[in-house]
C-alpha positions as CSV (number, residue, x, y, z in Angstrom):
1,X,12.7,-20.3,14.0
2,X,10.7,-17.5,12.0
3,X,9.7,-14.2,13.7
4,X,5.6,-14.2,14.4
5,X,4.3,-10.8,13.7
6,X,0.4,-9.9,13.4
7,X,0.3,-9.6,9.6
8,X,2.0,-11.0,6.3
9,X,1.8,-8.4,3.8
10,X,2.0,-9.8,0.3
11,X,2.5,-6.5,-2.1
12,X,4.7,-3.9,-1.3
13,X,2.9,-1.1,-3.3
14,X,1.0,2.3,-2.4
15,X,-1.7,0.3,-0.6
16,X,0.1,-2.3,1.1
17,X,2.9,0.1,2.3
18,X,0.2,2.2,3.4
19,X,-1.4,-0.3,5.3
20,X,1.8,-1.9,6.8
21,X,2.3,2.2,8.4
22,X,-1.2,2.7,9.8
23,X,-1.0,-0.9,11.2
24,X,2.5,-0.3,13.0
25,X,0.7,3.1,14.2
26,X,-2.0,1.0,15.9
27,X,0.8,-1.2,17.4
28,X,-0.1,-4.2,15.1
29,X,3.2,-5.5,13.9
30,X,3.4,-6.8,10.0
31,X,6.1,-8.3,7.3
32,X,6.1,-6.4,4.0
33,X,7.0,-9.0,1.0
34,X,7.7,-7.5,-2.5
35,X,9.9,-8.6,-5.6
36,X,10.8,-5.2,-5.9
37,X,13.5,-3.4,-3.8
38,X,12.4,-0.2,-2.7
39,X,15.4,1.5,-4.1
40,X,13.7,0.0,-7.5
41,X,10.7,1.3,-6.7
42,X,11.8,4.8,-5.7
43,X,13.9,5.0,-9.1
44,X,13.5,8.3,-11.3
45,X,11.3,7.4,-14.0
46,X,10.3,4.0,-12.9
47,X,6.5,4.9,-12.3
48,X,5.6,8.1,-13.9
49,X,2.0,8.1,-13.0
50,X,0.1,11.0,-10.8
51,X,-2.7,10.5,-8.5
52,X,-5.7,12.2,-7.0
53,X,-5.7,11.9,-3.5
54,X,-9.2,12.4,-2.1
55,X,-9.7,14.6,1.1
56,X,-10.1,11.5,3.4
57,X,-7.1,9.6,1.9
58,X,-4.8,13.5,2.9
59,X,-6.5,12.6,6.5
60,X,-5.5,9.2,6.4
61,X,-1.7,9.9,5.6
62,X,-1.7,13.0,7.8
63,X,-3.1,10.4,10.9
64,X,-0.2,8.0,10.2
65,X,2.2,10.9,10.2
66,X,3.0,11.7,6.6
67,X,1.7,15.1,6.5
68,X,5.0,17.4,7.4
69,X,6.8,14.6,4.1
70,X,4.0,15.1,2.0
71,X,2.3,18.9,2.2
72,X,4.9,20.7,0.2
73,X,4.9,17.9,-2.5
74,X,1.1,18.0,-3.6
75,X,-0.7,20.5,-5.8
76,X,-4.3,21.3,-3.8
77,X,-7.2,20.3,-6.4
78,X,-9.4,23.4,-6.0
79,X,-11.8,22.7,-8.7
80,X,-13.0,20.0,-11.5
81,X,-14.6,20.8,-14.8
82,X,-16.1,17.6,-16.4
83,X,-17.0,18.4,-20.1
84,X,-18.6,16.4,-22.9
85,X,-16.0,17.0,-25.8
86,X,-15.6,20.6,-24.8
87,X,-18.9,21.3,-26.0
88,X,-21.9,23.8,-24.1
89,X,-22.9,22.2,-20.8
90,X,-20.4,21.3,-18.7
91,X,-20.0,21.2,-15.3
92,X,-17.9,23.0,-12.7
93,X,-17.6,21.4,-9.1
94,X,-15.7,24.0,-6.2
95,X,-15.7,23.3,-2.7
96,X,-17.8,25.5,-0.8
97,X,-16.6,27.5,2.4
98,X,-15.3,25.6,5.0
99,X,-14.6,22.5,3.0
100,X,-10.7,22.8,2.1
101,X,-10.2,21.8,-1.5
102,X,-11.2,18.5,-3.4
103,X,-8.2,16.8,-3.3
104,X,-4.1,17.3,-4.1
105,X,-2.7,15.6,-7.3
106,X,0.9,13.8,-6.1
107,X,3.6,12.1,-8.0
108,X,3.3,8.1,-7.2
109,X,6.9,8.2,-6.5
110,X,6.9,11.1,-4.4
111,X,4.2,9.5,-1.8
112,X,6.2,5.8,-2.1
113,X,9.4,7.6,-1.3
114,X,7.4,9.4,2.0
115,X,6.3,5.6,3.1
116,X,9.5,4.6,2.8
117,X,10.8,6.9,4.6
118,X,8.6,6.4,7.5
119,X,8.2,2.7,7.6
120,X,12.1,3.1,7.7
121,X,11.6,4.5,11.5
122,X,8.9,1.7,12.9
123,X,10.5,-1.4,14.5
124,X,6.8,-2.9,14.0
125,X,7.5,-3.2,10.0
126,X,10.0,-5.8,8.9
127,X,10.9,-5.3,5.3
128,X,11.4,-8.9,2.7
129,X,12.3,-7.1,-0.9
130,X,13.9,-8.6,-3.7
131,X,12.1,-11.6,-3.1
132,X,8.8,-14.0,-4.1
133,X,7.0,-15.6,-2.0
134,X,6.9,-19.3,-3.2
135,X,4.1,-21.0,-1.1
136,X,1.7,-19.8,1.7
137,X,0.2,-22.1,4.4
138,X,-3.0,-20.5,6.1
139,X,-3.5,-23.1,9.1
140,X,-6.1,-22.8,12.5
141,X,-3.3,-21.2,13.9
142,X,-1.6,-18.8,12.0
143,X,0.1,-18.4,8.3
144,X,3.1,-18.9,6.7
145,X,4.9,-17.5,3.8
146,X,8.2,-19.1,2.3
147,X,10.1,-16.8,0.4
148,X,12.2,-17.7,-2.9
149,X,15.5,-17.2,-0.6
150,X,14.3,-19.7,1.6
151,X,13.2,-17.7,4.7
152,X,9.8,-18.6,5.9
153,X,7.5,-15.5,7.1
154,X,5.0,-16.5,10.0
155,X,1.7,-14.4,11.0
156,X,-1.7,-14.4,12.5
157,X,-3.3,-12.6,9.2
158,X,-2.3,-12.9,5.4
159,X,-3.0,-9.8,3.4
160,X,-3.0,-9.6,-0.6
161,X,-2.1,-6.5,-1.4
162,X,0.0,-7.5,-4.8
163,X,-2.4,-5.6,-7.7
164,X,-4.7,-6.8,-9.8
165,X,-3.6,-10.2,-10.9
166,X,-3.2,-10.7,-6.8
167,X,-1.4,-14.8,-7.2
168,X,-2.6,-14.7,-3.5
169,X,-6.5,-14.4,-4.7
170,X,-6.2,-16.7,-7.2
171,X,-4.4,-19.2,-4.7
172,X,-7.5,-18.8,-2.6
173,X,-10.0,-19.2,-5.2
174,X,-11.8,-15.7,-4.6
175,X,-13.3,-15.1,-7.6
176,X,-14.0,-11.8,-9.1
177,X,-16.5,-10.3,-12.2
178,X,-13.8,-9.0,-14.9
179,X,-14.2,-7.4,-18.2
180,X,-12.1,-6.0,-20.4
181,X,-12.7,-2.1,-21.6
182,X,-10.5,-2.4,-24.6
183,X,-8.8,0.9,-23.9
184,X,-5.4,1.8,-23.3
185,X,-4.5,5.0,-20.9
186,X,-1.9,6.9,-22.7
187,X,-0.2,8.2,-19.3
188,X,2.1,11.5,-19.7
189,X,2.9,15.1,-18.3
190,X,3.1,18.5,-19.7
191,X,4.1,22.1,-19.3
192,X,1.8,24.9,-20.3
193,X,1.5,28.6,-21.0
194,X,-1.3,29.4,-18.7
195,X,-1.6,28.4,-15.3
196,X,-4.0,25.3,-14.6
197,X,-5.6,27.4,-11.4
198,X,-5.6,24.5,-9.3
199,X,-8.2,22.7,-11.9
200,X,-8.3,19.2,-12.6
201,X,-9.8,18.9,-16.4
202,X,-12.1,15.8,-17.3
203,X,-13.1,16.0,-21.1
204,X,-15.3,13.2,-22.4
205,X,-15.1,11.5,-26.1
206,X,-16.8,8.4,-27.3
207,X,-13.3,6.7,-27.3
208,X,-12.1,8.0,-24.1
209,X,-11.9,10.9,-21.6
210,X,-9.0,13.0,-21.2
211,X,-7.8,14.1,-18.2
212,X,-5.3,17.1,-17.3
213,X,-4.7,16.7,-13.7
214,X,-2.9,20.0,-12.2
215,X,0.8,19.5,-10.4
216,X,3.0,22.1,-8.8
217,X,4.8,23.9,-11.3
218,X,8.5,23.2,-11.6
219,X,11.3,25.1,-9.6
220,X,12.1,27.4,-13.2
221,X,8.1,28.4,-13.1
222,X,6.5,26.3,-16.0
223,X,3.2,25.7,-15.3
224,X,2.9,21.6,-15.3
225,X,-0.3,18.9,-15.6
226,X,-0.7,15.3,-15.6
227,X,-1.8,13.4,-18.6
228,X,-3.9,10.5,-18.7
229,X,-5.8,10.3,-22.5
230,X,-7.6,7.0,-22.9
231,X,-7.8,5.4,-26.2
232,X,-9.9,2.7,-28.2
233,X,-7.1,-0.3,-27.9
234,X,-7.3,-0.5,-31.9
235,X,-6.1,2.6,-31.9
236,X,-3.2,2.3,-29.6
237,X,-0.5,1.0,-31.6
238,X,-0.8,3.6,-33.8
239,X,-1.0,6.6,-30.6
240,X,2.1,4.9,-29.6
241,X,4.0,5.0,-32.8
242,X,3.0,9.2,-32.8
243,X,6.0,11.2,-32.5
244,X,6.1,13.4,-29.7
245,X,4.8,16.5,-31.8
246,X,2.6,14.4,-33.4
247,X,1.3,13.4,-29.9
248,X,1.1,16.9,-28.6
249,X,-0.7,17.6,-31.4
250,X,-3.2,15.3,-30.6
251,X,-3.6,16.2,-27.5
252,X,-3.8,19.7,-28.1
253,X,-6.6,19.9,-30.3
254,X,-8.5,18.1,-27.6
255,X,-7.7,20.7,-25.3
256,X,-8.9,23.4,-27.2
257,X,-6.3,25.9,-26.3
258,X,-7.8,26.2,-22.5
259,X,-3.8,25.8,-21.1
260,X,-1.4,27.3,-24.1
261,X,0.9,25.8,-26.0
262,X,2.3,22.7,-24.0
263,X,5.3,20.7,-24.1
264,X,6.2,17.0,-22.9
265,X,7.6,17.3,-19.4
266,X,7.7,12.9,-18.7
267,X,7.8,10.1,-20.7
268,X,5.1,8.5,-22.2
269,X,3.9,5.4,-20.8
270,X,0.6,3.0,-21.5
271,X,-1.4,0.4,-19.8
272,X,-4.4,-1.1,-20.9
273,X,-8.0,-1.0,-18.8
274,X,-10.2,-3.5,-17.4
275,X,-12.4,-3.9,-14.4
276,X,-12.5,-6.4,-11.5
277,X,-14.4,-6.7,-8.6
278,X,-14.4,-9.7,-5.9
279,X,-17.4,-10.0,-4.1
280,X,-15.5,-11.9,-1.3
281,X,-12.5,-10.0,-0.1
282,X,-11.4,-12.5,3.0
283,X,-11.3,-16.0,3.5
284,X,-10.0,-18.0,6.5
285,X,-7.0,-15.8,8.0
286,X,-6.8,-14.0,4.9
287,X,-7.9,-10.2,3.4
288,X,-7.4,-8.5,0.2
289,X,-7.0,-4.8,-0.1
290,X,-6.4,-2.4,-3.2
291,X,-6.3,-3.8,-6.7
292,X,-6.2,-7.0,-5.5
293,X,-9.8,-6.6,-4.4
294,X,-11.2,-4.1,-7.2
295,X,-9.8,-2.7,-10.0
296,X,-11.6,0.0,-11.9
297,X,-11.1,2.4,-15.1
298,X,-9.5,5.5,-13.6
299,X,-12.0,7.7,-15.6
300,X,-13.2,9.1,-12.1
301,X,-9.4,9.1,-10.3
302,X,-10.6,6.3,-7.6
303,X,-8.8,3.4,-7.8
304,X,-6.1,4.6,-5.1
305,X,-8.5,6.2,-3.1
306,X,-10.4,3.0,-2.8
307,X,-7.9,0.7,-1.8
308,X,-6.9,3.4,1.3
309,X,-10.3,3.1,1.7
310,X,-9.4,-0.7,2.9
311,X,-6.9,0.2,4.5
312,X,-8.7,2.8,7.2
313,X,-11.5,0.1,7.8
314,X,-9.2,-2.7,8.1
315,X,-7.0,-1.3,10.3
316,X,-9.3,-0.6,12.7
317,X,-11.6,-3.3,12.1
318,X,-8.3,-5.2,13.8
319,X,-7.4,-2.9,16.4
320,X,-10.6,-2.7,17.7
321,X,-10.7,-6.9,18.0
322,X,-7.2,-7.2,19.3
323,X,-7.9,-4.5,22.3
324,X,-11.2,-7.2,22.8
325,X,-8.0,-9.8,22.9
326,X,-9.1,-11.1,19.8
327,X,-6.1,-12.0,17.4
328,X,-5.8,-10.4,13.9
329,X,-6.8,-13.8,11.6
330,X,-10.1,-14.0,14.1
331,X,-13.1,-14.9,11.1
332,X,-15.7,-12.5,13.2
333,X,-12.8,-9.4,12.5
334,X,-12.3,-10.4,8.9
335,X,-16.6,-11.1,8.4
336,X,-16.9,-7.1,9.9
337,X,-14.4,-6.1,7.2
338,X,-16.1,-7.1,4.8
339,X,-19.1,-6.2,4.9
340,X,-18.0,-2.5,6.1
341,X,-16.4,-2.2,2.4
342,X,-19.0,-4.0,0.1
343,X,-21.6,-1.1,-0.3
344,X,-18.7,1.5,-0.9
345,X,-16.7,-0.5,-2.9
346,X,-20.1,-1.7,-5.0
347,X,-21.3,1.6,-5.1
348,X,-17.9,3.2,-6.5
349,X,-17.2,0.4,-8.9
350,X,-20.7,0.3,-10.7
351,X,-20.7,3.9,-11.0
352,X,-17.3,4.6,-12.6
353,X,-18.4,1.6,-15.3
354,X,-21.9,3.5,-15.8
355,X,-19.6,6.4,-16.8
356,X,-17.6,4.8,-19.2
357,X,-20.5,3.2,-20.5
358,X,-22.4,6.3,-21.0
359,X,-20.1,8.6,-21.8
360,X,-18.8,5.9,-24.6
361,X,-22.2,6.0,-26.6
362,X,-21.5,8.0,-29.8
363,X,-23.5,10.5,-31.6
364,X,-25.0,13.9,-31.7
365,X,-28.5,13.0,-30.0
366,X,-26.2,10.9,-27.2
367,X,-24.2,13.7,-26.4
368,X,-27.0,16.5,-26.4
369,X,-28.7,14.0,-23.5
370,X,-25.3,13.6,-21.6
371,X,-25.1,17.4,-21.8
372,X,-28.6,18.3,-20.4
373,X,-28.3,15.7,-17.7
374,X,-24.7,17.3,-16.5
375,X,-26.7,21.2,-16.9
376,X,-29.1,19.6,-14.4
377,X,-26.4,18.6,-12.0
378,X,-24.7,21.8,-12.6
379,X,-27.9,23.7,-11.4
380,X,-28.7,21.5,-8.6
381,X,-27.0,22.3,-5.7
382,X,-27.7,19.2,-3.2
383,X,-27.0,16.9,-6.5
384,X,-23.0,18.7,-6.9
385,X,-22.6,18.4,-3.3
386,X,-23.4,14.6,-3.3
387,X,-21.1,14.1,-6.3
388,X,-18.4,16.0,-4.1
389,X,-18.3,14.5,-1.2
390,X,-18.0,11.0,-3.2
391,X,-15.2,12.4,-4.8
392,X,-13.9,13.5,-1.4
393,X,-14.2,10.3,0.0
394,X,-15.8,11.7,2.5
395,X,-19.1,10.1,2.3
396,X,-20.5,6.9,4.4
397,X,-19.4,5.0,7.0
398,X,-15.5,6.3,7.3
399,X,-13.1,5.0,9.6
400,X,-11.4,6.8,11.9
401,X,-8.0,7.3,10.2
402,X,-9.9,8.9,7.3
403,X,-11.3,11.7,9.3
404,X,-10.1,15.1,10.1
């Protein structure tokens, strides 16, 4: 007969992993299912990509005991400059006294290999990798997931946490609004002459923003910053085809000499960009988290930050019911979880699409009106502080994992 645990975790990922550790913290008990091993997923040069992770996501993982793994690892994100095309006008947020910094820029490999770790020492997560699931039941009493090795998983709650084209959503018929941005991130890293100073770079151009996010330097001293250009997806192929120097080169004129001569320090990788949002995020005994609820353009660095976001208010949206004696599929639990993540999710969502939209328009009359509104911002002190507390996370409603 299967083991019963509290949840069935579909998606293995940053998000679900995430949520399967702050759950087993909370003494809810979960199975983790995804067609990836972790030793696959921990691999040198299997995901390249960087995040930002906001103040409240550092006090989410320092809650579920990550912090002593992860400090050392991350480079703090004392300031952002957000610049129309490296023209006059831009704008400069820092943290004011008090307020630690805005953020620390991590390697997506480094934080999976910390849950791993971790999730390696709770007897409240079993693991299922290497495997698919190949049909779910969601009954009046509880779920089931059989597995493409012929196990069957059993559960109170089924969670989609498996990215953006979530099988699990589409199973349940939760429909989302979707567009296509006809973009493609080119995703890379660099070394650099000058130091970065702890600033995280977002330059603005009809086709795309570029972003230099800032990482630790690397044990020989080169100074060292993510990459993450967007392009027009016409464009692409040809981007791709560029030679490394002729890449650099590219880049480098963007930059405008602010970091030195650079250097490829990663491979070069692409994916292209869309947007999804699902109004509904749970159905009977079921939850989505992460991608597999919203998807955005990662011209603002929130798409991670969000879906921890979930996982805080779902986490304690169940332990709060289950210390009632309410079990973890319970609709009134899963009615409270959503609507404790629509307005934030909303709210983040339709503004990183009014970015792209606005900062997309070409022209000289465009641009001089983008630049005036950002000298505004830049002048108005209560206006930055709003925009850094959203980029904090630390704005809202917040759960409690995601405060200090």
């Amino acid at each position: 007969m299967a083991e019963k645990r509290d949840l069935v975790i579909l998606g293995g990922g940053l998000v679900g992993m995430t949520l399967a550790l702050a759950a087993a913290k909370q003494g809810i008990t979960s199975h983790v299912v995804d067609k990836a091993k972790p030793e696959e997923l921990t691999a040198e040069g299997v995901d390249g990509r960087a995040s930002a992770i906001s103040t409240a996501s550092w006090n989410l993982f320092g809650n579920i005991g990550l912090k002593d793994r992860l400090d050392p690892l991350g480079c703090p994100i004392e300031a952002i400059a957000v610049t129309d095309g490296m023209k006059p006008g831009r704008i400069d947020f820092k943290p004011g006294a008090g307020d630690g910094t805005l953020g620390r820029m991590y390697a997506n490999r480094d934080i999976r290999m910390a849950l791993f770790e971790a999730a390696r020492e709770e007897s409240a997560i079993a693991w299922a990798s290497g495997v698919e699931p190949v049909e779910r039941e969601r009954g009046d009493h509880g779920v089931s997931v059989t597995l493409s090795d012929g196990r069957m998983l059993e559960g109170a709650l089924l969670i989609g946490a498996e990215g953006r084209q979530s099988p699990t959503r589409l199973e349940a018929g939760l429909s989302s609004a979707k567009w296509d941005y006809h973009h493609r991130a080119m995703v890379t890293a660099i070394t650099h002459e000058q130091p970065h100073g702890g600033v995280a770079w977002e330059i603005f151009f009809p086709a795309g923003p570029l972003a230099l996010l800032p990482l630790l330097d690397l044990p020989d001293g080169r100074h060292r910053s993510a990459v993450v250009w967007t392009v027009d997806e016409k464009d692409a192929k040809g981007v791709i085809a560029l030679s490394d120097a002729q890449f650099l080169s590219e880049i480098s004129g963007r930059m405008e000499g602010i970091f030195g001569k650079i250097q490829l320090a990663a491979p070069r990788m692409s994916y292209p960009l869309n947007f999804h949002h699902a109004p509904r995020i749970v159905d009977h005994r079921l939850a989505l988290v992460g991608d597999a609820a919203h998807g955005m353009h990662p011209i603002a660095g929130q798409g991670l930050n969000l879906g921890l976001r979930d996982v805080g208010c779902l986490v304690e949206v169940l332990a709060d019911g289950m210390r009632l004696g309410l079990e973890p599929g319970d609709a009134q639990l899963l009615a409270r979880y959503e609507r404790w993540r629509s307005l934030d999710s909303t709210t983040v969502m339709a503004t990183t699409d009014a970015l792209v939209r606005v900062f997309g328009i070409p022209g000289r009359i465009p641009s001089a009106i983008r630049r005036l509104g950002m000298g505004v911002i830049q002048r108005t002190g209560l206006l930055k502080r709003l925009f850094m507390d959203e980029a904090r996370g630390m704005s809202g409603d917040l759960p409690q994992l995601l405060r200090a």
